[in-house]
C-alpha positions in Angstrom: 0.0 0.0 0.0 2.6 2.6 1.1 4.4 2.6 -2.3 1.8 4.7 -4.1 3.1 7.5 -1.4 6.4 6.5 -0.9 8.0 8.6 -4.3 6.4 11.5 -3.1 8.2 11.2 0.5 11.5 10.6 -0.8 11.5 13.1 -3.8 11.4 15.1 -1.2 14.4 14.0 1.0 13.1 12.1 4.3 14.5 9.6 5.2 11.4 6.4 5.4 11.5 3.3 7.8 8.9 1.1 6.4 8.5 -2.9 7.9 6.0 -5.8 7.1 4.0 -6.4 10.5 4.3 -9.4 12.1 3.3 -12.5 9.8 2.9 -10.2 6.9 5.6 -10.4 4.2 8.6 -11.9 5.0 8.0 -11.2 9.3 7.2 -14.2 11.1 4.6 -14.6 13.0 5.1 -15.9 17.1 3.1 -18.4 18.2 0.2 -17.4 20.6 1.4 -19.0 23.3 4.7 -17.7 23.0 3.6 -14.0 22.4 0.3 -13.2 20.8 -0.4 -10.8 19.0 -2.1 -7.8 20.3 -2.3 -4.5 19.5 0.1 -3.7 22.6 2.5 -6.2 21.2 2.4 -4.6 17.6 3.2 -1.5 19.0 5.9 -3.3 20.9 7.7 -4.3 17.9 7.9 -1.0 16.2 9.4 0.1 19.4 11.7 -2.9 19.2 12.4 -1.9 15.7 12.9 1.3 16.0 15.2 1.7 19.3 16.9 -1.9 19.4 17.2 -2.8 15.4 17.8 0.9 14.1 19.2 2.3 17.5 17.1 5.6 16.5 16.2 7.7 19.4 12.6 8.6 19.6 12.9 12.2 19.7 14.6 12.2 16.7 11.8 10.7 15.0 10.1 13.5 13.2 6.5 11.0 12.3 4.7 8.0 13.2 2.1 7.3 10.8 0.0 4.1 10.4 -3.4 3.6 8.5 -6.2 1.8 10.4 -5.1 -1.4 12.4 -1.1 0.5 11.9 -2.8 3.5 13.7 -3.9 1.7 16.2 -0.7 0.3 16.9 0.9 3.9 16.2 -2.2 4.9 19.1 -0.8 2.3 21.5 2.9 2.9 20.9 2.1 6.7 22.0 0.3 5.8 24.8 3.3 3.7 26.1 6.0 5.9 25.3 7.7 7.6 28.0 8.2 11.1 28.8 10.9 12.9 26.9 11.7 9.9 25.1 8.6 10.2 22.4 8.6 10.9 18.3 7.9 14.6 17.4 4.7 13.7 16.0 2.1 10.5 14.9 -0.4 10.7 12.4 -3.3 8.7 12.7 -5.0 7.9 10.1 -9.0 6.1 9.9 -8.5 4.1 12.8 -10.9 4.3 16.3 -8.8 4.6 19.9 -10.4 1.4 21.0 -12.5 -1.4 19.4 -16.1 -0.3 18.9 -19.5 -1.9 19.6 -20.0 -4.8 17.8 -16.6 -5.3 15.7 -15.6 -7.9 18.1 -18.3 -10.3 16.7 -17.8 -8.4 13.5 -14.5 -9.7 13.3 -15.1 -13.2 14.5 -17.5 -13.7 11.9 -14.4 -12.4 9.3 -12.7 -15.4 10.3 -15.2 -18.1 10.6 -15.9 -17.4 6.6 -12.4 -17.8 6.2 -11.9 -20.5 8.5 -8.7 -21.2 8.6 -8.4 -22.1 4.7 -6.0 -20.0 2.1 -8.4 -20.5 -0.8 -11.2 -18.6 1.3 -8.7 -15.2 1.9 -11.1 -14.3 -1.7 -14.3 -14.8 0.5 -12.8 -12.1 2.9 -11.9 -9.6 -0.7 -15.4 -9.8 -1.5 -16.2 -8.3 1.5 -13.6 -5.8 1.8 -13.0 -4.0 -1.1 -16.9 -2.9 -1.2 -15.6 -0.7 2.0 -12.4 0.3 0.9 -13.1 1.3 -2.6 -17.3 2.1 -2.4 -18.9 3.1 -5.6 -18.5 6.7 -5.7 -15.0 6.9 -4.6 -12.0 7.9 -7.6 -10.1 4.9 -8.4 -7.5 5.3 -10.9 -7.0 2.9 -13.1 -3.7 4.2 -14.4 -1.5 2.8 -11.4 2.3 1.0 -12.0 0.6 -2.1 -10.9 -2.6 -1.9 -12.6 -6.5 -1.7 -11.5 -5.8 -0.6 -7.7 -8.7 -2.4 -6.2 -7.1 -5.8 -8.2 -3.7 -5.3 -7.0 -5.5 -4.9 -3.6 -7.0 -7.6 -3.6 -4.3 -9.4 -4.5 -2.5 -8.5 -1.5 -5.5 -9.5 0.7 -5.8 -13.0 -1.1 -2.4 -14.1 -0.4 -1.9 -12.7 3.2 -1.3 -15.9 5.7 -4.6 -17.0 6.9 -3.1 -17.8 10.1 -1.4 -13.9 10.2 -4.8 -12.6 8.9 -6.5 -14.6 12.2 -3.5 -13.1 14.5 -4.4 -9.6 13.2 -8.0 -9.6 13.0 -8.4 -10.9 16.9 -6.0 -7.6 18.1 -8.4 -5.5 16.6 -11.7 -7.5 17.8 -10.0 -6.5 21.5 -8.0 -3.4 22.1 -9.1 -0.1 24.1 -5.7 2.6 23.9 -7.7 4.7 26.3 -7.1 1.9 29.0 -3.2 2.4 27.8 -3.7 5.8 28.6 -3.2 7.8 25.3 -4.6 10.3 26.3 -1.6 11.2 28.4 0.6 11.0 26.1 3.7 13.6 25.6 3.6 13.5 22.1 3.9 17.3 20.5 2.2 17.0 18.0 -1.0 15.0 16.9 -2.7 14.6 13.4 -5.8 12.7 13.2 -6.8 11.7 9.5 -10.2 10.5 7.7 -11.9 9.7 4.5 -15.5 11.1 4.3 -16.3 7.7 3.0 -15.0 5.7 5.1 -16.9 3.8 7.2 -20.0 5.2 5.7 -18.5 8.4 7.6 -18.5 7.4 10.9 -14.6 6.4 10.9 -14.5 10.4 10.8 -17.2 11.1 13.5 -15.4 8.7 16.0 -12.0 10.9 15.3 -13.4 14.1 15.5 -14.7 13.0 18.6 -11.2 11.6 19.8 -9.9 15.1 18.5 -12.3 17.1 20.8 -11.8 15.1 23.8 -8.0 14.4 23.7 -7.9 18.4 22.6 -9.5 19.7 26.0 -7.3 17.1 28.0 -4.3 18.4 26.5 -5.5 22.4 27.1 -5.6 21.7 30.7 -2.0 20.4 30.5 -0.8 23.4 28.4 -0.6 21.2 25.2 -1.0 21.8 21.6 -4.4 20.4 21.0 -5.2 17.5 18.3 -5.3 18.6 14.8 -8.1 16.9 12.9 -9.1 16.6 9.0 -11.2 15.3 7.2 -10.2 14.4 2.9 
């Protein structure tokens, strides 16, 4: 996904760390036992990534930025950084700060129909590109690797059913607010949305997070949550 953006960035001199989440790619994933995956330990592993494998301090990180289930781990990895020791910035973007109403089962019933079986990642396409590309949304046709909502799909179809399972279940269960994000030091905060998206309410649940986490931060003499809507 990021490599439709990722020419624009560089063309423009910053320096990018990009890495394949956990079973995804070529990461592998733990076993549940051993460490499952949650969105804390998703978070977790950039942190790992970023301090331990790239030895870069966190200050000198000018941006976070994630897109939906990387935002939440970008939400999480905020609310657990430490004081003084926190990127410049994060930019969220169409995520919610904890799962909402409903998508528990939601996403239960996402991997019953795939059910543990490779050949039925297409069941789970079928369902998803209707919300990620609905009908009166632009979708150029004219990409490097063809019809975006095939190439898309492609990458959904061949995602490890097991790593699709590990990923869908941290995002059936996770509440940052519990982490306490809302206390986090971070300077600067960008929350993101598509009008679309979600039928809209992926933007009403940010603005919301925007207004709340803006007042908090007031009281503490912090720059308040940006918030926009494309």
């Amino acid at each position: 996904m990021w490599s439709l953006v990722l020419p624009y960035f560089i063309s423009r001199d910053y320096n990018i760390v990009l890495f394949s989440q956990r079973g995804h790619g070529e990461s592998s994933l733990p076993t549940a036992t051993a460490d499952p995956t949650t969105i804390p330990s998703l978070a977790s592993d950039l942190q790992v990534i970023v301090s331990s494998h790239l030895n870069i301090p966190s200050n000198n990180i000018k941006a976070i930025v994630g897109v939906s289930q990387g935002d939440a781990t970008v939400l999480a990895y905020a609310a657990l950084s430490n004081i003084g020791s926190s990127p410049q910035s994060i930019i969220v973007c169409d995520t919610t700060p904890r799962t909402p109403q409903g998508n528990q089962a939601a996403w239960e019933e996402r991997i019953q129909l795939v059910n543990g079986d490779q050949l039925r990642m297409k069941r789970f396409v079928d369902i998803t590109i209707p919300r990620w590309f609905p009908p009166v949304s632009s979708i150029s046709s004219s990409l490097p690797h063809g019809n975006r909502t095939e190439w898309i799909s492609s990458l959904i179809t061949f995602t490890p059913v097991h790593s699709f399972e590990a990923g869908a279940r941290a995002l059936g269960s996770y509440n940052t607010f519990e982490l306490g994000v809302l206390n986090s030091s971070i300077p600067n905060i960008l929350l993101l949305a598509g009008s679309l998206d979600g039928g809209g309410k992926v933007g009403e649940t940010l603005k919301q997070l925007s207004h709340d986490w803006s007042e908090k931060r007031k009281s503490e003499g912090r720059r308040e949550v940006e918030y926009v809507l494309i």
